[in-house]
LODO-848554 format. One line per 5 residues: their letters; for each residue x, y, z of C-alpha. Coordinates in nm, 3 decimals. Each point is the difference from the previous one (the first is absolute). Last residue first. Example, Ala and Ser with C-alpha at 12.3 -4.5 7.8 and 13.67 -1.06 7.14 Angstrom:
# LODO-848554
SA) 1.367/-0.106/0.714; -0.137/-0.344/0.066 .
# end
This chain:
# LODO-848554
XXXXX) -5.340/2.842/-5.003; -0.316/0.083/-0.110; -0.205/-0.304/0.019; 0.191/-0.093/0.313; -0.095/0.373/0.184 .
XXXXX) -0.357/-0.056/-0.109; -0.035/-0.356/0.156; 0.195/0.083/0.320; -0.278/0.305/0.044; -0.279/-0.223/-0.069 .
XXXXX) 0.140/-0.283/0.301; -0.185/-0.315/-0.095; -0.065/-0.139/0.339; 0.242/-0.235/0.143; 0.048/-0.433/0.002 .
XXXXX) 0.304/-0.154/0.127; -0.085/-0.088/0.299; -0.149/-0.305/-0.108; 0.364/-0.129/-0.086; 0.017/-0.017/-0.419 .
XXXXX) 0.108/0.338/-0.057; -0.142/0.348/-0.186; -0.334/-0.113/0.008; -0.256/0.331/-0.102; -0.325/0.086/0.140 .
XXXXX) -0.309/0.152/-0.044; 0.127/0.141/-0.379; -0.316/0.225/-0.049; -0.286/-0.016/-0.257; -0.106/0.220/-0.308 .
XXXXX) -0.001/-0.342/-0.238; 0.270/0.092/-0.275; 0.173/0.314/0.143; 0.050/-0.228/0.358; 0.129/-0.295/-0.171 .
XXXXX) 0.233/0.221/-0.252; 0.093/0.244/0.268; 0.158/-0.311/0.232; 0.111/-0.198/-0.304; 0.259/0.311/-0.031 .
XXXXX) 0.216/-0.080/0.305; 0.301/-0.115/-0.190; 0.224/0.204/0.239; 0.126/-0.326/0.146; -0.236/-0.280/-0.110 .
XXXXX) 0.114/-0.278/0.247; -0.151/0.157/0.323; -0.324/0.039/-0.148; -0.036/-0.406/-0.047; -0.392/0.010/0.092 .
XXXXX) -0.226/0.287/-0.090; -0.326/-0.003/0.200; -0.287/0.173/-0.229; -0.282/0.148/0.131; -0.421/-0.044/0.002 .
XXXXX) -0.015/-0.223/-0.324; -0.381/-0.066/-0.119; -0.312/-0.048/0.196; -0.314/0.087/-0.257; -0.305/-0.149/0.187 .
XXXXX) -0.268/0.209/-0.142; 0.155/-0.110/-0.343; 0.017/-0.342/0.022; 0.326/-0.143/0.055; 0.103/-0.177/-0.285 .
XXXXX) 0.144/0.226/-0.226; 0.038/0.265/0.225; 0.286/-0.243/0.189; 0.151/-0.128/-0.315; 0.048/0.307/-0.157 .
XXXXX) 0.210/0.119/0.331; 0.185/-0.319/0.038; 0.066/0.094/-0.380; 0.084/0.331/0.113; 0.265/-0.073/0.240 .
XXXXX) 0.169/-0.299/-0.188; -0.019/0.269/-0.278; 0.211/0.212/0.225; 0.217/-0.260/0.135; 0.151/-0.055/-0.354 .
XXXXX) 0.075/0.345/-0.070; 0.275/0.013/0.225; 0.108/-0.304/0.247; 0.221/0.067/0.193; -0.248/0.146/0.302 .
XXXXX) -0.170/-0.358/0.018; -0.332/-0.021/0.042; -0.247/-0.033/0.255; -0.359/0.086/-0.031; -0.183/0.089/0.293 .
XXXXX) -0.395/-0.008/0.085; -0.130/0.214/0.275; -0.276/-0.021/0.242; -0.093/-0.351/-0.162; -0.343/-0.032/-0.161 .
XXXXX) -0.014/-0.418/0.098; -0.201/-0.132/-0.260; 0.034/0.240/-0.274; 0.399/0.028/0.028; 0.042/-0.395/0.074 .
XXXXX) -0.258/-0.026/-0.352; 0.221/0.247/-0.224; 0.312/-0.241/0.150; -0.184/-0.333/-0.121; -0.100/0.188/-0.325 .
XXXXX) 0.365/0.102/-0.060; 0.118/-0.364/0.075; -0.220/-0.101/-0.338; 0.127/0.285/-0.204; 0.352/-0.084/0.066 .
XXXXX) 0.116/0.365/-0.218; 0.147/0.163/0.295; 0.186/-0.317/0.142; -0.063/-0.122/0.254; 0.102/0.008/0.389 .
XXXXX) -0.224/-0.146/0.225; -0.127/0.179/0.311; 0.086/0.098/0.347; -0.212/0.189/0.260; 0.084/0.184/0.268 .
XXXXX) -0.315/0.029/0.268; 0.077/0.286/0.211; -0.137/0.109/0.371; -0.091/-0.385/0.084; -0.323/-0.027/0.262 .
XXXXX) 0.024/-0.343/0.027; -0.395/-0.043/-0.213; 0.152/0.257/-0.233; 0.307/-0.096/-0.084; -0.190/-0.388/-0.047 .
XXXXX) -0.267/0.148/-0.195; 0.300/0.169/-0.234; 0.156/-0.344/-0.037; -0.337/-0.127/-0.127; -0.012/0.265/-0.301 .
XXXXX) 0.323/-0.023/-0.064; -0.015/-0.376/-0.019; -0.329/0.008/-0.222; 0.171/0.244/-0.230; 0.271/-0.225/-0.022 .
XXXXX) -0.199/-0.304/-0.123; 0.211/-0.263/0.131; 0.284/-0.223/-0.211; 0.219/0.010/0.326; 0.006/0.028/0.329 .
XXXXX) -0.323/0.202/0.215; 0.215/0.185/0.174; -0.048/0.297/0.264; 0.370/0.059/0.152; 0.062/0.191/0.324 .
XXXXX) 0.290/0.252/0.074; 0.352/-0.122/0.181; 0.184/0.185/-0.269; 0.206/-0.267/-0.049; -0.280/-0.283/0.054 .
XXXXX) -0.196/0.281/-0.226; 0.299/-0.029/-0.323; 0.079/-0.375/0.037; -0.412/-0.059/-0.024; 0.020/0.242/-0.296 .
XXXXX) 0.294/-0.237/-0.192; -0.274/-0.301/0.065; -0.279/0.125/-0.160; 0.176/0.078/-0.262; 0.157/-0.319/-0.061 .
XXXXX) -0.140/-0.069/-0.313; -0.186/0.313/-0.172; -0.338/-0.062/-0.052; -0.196/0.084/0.360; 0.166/0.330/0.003 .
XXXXX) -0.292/0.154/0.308; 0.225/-0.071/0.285; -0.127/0.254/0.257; 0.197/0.174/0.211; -0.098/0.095/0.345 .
XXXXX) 0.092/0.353/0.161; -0.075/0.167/0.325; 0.180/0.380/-0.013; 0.276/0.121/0.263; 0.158/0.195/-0.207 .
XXXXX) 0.260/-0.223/-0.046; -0.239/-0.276/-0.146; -0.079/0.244/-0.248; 0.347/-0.009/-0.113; 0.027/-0.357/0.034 .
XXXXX) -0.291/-0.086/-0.193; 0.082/0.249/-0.295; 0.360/-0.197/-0.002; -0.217/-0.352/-0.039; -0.196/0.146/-0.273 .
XXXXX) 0.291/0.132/-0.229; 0.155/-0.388/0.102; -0.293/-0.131/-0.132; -0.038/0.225/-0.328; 0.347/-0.014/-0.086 .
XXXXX) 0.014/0.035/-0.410; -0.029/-0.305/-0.075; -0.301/-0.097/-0.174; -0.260/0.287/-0.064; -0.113/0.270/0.234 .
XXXXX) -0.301/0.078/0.276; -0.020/0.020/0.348; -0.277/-0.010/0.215; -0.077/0.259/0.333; -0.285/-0.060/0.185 .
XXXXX) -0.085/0.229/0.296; -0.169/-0.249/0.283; -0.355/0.019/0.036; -0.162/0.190/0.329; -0.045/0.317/-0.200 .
XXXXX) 0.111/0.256/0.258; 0.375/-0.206/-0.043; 0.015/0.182/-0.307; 0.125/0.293/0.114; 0.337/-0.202/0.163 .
XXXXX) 0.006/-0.150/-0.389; 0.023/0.342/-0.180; 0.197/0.166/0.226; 0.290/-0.233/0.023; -0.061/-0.056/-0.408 .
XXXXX) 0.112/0.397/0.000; 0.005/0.043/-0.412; -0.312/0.222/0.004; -0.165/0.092/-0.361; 0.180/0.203/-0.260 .
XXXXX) 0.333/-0.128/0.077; 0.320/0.236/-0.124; 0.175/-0.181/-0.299; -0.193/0.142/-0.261; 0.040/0.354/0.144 .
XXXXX) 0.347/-0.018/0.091; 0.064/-0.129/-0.382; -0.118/0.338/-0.086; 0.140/0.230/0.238; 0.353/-0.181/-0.083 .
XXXXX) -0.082/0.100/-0.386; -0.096/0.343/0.086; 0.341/0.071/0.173; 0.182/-0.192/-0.242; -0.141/0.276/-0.272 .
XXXXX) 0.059/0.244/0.204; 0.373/-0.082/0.024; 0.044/-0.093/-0.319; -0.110/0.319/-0.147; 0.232/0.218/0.245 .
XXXXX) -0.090/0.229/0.232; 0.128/0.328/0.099; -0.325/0.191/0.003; -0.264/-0.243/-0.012; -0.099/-0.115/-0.380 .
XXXXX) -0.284/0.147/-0.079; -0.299/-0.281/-0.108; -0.131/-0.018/-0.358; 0.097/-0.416/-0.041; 0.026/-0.112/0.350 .
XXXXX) -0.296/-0.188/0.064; -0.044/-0.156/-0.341; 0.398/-0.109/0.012; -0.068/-0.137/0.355; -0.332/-0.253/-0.157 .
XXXXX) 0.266/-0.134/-0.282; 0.265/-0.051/0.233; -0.275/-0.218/0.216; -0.134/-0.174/-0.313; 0.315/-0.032/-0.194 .
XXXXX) 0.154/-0.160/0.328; -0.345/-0.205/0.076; 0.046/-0.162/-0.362; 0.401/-0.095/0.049; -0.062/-0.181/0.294 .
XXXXX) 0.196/0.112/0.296; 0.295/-0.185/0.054; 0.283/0.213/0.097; 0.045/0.056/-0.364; -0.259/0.083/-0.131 .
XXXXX) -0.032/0.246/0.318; 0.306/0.181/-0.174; -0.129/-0.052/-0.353; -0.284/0.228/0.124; 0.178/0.273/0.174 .
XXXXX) 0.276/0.005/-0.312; -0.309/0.043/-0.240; -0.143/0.298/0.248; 0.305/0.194/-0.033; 0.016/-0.009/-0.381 .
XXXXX) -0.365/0.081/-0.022; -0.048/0.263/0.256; 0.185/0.257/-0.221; -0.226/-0.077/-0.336; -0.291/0.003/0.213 .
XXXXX) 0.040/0.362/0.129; 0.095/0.110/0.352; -0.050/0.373/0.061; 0.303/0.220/0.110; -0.099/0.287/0.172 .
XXXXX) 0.167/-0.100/0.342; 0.243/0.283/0.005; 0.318/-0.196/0.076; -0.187/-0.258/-0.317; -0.038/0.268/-0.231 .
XXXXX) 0.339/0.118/0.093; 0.141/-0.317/-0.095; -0.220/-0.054/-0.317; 0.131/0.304/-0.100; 0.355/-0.041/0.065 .
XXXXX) -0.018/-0.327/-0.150; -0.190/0.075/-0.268; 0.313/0.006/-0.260; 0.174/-0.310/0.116; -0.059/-0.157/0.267 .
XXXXX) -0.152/-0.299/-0.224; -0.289/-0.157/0.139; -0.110/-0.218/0.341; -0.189/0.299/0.163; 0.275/0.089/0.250 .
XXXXX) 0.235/0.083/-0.262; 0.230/-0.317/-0.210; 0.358/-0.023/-0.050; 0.092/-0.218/-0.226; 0.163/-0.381/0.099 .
XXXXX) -0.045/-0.195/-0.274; -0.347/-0.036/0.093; -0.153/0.253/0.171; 0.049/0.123/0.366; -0.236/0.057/0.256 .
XXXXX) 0.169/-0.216/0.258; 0.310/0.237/0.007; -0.206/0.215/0.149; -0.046/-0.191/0.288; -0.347/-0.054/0.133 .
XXXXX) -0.169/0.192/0.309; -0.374/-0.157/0.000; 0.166/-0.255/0.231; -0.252/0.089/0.291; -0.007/-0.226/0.275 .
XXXXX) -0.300/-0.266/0.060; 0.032/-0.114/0.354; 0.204/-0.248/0.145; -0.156/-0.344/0.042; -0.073/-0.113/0.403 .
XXXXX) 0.063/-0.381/0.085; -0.317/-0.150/0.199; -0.143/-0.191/-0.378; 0.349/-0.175/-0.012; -0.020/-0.175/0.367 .
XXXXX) 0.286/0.072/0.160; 0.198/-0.341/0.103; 0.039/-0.001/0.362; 0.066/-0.369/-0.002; -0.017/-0.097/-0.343 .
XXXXX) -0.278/-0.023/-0.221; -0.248/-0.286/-0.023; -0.022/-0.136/-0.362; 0.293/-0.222/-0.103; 0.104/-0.109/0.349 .
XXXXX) -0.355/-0.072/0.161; -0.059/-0.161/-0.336; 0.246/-0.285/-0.022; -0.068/-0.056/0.407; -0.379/0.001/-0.093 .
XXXXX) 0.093/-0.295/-0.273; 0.248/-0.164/0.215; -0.338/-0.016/0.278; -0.207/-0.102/-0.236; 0.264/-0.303/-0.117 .
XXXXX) 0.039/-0.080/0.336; -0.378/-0.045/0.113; -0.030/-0.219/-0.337; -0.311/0.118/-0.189; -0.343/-0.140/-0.002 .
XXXXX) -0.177/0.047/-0.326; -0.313/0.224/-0.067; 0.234/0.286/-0.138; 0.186/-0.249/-0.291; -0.336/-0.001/-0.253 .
XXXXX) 0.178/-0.078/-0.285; 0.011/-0.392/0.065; -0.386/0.056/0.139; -0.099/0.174/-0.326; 0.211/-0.296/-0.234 .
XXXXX) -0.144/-0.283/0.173; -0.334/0.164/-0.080; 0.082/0.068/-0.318; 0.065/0.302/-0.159; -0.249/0.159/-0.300 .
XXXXX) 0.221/0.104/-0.283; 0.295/0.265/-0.043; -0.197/0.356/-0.019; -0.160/0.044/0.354; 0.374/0.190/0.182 .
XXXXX) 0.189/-0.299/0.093; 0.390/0.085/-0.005; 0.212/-0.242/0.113; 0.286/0.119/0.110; 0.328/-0.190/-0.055 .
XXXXX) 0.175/-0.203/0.214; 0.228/0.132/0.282; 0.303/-0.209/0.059; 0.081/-0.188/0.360; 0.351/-0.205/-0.043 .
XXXXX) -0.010/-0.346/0.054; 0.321/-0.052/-0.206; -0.212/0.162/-0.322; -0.334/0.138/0.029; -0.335/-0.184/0.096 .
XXXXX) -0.121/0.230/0.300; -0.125/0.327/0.035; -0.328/-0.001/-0.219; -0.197/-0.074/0.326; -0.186/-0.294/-0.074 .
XXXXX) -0.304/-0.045/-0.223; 0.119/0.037/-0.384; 0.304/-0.288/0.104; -0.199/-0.214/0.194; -0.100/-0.232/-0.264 .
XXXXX) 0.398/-0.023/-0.129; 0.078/-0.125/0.362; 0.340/0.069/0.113; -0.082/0.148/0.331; 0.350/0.038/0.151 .
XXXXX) -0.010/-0.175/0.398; -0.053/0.206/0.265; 0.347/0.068/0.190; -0.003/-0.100/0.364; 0.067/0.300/0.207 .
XXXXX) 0.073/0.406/0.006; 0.073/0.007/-0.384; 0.365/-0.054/-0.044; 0.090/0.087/0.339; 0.163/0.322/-0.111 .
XXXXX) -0.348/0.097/-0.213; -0.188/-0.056/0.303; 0.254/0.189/0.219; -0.019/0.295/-0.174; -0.405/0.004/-0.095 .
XXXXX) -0.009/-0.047/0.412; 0.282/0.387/-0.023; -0.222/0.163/-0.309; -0.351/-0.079/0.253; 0.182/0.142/0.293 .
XXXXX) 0.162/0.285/-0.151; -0.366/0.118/-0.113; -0.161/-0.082/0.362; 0.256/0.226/0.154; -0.041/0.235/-0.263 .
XXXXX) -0.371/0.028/0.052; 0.069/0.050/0.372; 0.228/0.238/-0.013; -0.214/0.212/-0.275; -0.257/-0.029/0.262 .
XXXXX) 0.182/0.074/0.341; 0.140/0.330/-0.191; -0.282/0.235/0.066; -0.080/-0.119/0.384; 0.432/0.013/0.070 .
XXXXX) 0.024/0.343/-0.137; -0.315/0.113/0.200; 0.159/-0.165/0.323; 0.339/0.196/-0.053; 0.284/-0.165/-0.122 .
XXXXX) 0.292/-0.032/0.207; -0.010/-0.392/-0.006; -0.200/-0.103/-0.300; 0.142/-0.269/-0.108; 0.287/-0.159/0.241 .
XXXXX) -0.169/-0.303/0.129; 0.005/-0.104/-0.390; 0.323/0.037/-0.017; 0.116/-0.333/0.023; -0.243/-0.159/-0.163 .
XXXXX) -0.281/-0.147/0.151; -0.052/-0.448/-0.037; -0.339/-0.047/-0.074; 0.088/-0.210/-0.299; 0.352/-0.127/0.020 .
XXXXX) 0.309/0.227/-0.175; 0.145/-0.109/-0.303; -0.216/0.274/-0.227; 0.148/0.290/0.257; -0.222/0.224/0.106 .
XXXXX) 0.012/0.357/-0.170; 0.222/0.250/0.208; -0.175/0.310/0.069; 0.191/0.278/-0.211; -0.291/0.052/-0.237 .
XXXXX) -0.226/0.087/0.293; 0.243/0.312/0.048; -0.012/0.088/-0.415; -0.373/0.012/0.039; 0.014/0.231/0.310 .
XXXXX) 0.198/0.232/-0.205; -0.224/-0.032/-0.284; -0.296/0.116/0.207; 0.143/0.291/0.177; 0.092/0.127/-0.395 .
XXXXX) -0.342/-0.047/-0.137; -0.174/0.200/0.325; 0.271/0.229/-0.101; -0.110/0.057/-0.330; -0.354/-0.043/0.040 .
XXXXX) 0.039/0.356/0.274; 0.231/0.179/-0.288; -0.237/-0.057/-0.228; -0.329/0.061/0.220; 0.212/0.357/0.115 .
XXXXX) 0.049/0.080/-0.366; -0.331/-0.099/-0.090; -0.185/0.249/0.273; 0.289/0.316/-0.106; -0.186/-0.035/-0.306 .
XXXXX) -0.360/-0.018/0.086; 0.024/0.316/0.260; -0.118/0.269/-0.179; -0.210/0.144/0.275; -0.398/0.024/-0.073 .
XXXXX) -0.005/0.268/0.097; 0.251/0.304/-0.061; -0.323/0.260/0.075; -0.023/-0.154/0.341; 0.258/0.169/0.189 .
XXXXX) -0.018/-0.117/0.339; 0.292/0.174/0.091; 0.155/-0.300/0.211; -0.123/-0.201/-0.319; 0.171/0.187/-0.260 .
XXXXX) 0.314/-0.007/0.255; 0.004/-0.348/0.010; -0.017/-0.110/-0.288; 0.338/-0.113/-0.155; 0.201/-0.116/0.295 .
XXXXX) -0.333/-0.148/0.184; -0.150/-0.188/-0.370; 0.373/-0.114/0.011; 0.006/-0.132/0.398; -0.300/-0.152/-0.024 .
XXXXX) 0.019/-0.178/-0.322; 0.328/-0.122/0.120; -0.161/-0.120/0.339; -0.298/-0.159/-0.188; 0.193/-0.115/-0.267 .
XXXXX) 0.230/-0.183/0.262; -0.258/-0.156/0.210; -0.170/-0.152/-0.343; 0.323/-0.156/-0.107; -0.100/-0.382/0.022 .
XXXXX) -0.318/-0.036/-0.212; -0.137/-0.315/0.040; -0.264/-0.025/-0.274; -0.338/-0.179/0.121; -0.107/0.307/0.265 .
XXXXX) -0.032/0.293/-0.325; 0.162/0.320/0.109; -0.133/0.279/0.191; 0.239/0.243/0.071; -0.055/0.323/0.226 .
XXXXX) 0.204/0.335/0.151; -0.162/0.167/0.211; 0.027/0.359/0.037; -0.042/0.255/0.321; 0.311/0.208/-0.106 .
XXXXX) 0.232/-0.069/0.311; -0.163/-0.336/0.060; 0.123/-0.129/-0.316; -0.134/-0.330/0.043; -0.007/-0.353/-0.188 .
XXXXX) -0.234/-0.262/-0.164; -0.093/-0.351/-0.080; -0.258/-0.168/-0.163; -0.032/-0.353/-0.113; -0.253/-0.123/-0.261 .
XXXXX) -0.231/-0.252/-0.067; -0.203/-0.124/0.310; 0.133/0.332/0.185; 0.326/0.000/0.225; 0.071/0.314/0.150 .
XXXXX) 0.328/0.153/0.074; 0.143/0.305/0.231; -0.024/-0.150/0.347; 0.285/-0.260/-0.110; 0.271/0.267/-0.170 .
XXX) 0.196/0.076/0.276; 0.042/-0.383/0.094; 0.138/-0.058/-0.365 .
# end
């Protein structure tokens, strides 16, 4: 590192840092955004270096400009590869090393070190130690919550027991926990209050309204315990969104025995009987002469689209996208020694590539350290009906931004749901983030609205902002979400669905969509920025709902959950996507 610390500059944004080859006069330079700690700069310098030096060097000794600009872009991503790669590497072993420190014991006293806790460290160098003190730290704190919940639950509660509430008029009031069999805690039932049942009672508002009540020190401190170990990852976990996906490869090369028929005869490259125009169609294709007709697409193109049927894609968009690559194709040469299937799944992964590719700037890091001219916070809300993870899709987006080194508050905007309130005060004591509420039975708009002041006011970097679910077709909660949207203009409005769920999500998508022109006036029209898909890692190669979403409303997948711990949250990888779909 000390070679390097004369050759860096720090602006308000970015970080630049550079190299010499004093032999040919060059510099070598890479700026790189300051908010993403990039760990293999030094080596793609020095590997960029020494390949642009092996390959170059001569041309520029000669000063021959003709060859200018050099071709230089691929030999660049091979050395950023290989440079991420062992950045990647370095970083998993020193995860597996923090793994091995012993966690503390549940039976041992508070305060009281382990015994090789003296023993961290030693050998490491002082950057080592200033990088891992952190993740110590946390996990420290984390086995110290799980070991108190230990002895609590050993002790049979840490104390004198409180007495079972047995009351039948505190039953819609207390916690829903209690009131099983042998003193056993058993969840009751939601109650769902979303303007249609008739007017509550005052009693009945304050019984539902569980965030203005005191809570038990030792029940809050259970509860962050309960989520500490359900949420935060382990020590020197790798957060999902840092893990590198292989590139794209080219599978254009089928087996033969792929292209045959039914009943087993042998088929040509253009999906009909060899014989008689085989040897012409054959040297047609050697010679590239052959020209693609509808009647040989067609058999091709009806396996393509019962093949993203099938991984989930809905059946319209198939016909739709096969339909478009048949119009494209029909009258074009075949290139020499190429068959019909593999052009055609050559067009059809070009295709779904350019649905699936962003039209508009997916970098949220970007987006919200830009904002920061405006003086407000960047507001993002999220959208979706009952169930399908909206608070815990919120809570991972906190803790990614949070490690980026971003200022977040949440704001409790689901002022229906029972308990709502309450899961997202679990979720920002875990995250250790702020939470604006207002309790329950609020105007959410008016929450939004005031939590944003508040971001503002404290000079917050991200307001994250979590509504109701409802159903598509609740026309009365669709007005209160139309009015958040008017109110408040968010900097980008998600809808989260689940990625399991087919053609259903898609008209949740558009009715949210309806709903928002509907009654959002026009000069105001906010609807759906992205999509975060939730249960990704359950769907296997069932990936389709991610070309359905996008086909239907021309936005991008943000983000997808492929876990329940907050790291466990990526960016939609387009080349994954394809190579699933045509797997």
């Amino acid at each position: 590192h000390a070679r390097h610390a004369r050759h860096q500059h720090c602006h308000p944004y970015h970080h630049k840092r550079w190299t010499l080859a004093n032999e040919l006069e060059l510099v070598f330079v890479v700026i790189y955004q300051k908010l993403i700690p990039l760990l293999y700069i030094e080596d793609l310098l020095e590997g960029m270096k020494a390949q642009f030096v092996k390959l170059f060097a001569a041309e520029i000794k000669a000063m021959n400009a003709s060859t200018y600009p050099l071709p230089f872009d691929e030999p660049f991503e091979k050395c950023l590869r290989k440079a991420q790669r062992k950045a990647l590497d370095v970083k998993k072993e020193v995860a597996s090393k923090r793994s091995l420190v012993t966690p503390p014991s549940p039976n041992r006293r508070k305060g009281q070190p382990t015994p090789d806790e003296d023993d961290v460290g030693e050998g490491e160098g002082d950057d080592d130690e200033a990088a891992a003190g952190g993740e110590q730290a946390e996990f420290k704190n984390m086995m110290s919550a799980r070991a108190a919940l230990a002895e609590r639950a050993a002790s049979g509660g840490g104390g004198k027991r409180r007495p079972k509430k047995t009351s039948s008029k505190e039953g819609t009031g207390g916690d829903g926990d209690e009131g099983g069999k042998n003193g056993k805690k058993v969840k009751k039932m939601t109650q769902w209050h979303d303007g249609t049942a008739k007017k509550l009672t005052k009693k009945q508002k304050e019984a539902l309204n569980r965030s203005a009540k005191d809570f038990d020190g030792n029940e809050d401190d259970a509860q962050l315990a309960e989520y500490q170990a359900k949420f935060l990852p382990e020590a020197g976990e790798v957060a999902e969104w840092e893990e590198e996906e292989p590139d794209l490869e080219d599978e254009d090369e089928e087996d033969e025995d792929d292209e045959g028929g039914e009943g087993g005869e042998a088929k040509g490259w253009f999906g009909k009987s060899a014989v008689g125009s085989f040897l012409k169609d054959s040297l047609d294709s050697a010679t590239g002469n052959k020209v693609l007709t509808a009647e040989e697409l067609a058999p091709v193109l009806d396996a393509m689209r019962q093949q993203l049927i099938s991984k989930n894609v809905a059946s319209e968009i198939a016909l739709n996208i096969t339909e478009t690559v048949k119009a494209t194709l029909v009258g074009q040469k075949l290139a020499s020694f190429t068959r019909v299937k593999t052009m055609v799944t050559q067009a059809l992964k070009s295709a779904v590539m350019r649905v699936l590719t962003p039209k508009k700037s997916t970098d949220i890091l970007h987006e919200i350290i830009s904002n920061r001219r405006s003086g407000k916070p960047y507001t993002i809300v999220f959208v979706g009906i009952n169930g399908v993870g909206k608070s815990t899709s919120l809570a991972k987006v906190c803790y990614y931004l949070k490690q980026h080194n971003i200022k977040v508050m949440i704001a409790a905007c689901d002022t229906f749901r029972s308990g709502a309130v309450e899961q997202l005060r679990s979720h920002a004591r875990c995250l250790d983030v702020p939470l604006f509420e207002k309790g329950y039975l609020k105007d959410p708009g008016e929450v939004a609205k005031a939590a944003i002041d508040e971001g503002t006011a404290n000079g917050f970097d991200v307001v994250l902002v979590d509504t109701a679910g409802r159903m598509q077709n609740n026309d009365k909660l669709m007005r209160e979400l139309a009015k958040l949207v008017q109110i408040n203009d968010p900097n980008l409005l998600l809808f989260v669905g689940e990625a399991l769920v087919g053609n259903d999500g898609i008209d949740q998508l558009l009715m949210f969509n309806k709903a928002l022109q509907t009654y959002i006036p026009r000069a105001q029209a906010h609807e759906v920025d992205g999509i975060v898909l939730t249960k990704f890692d359950t769907i296997d190669d069932k990936v389709g709902a991610t070309l359905s979403m996008s086909y239907k409303t021309g936005q991008p997948v943000m983000f997808v959950g492929t876990g329940q711990k907050y790291t466990h949250l990526k960016k939609l990888n387009v080349n994954s996507v394809i190579r699933a779909l045509f797997s």
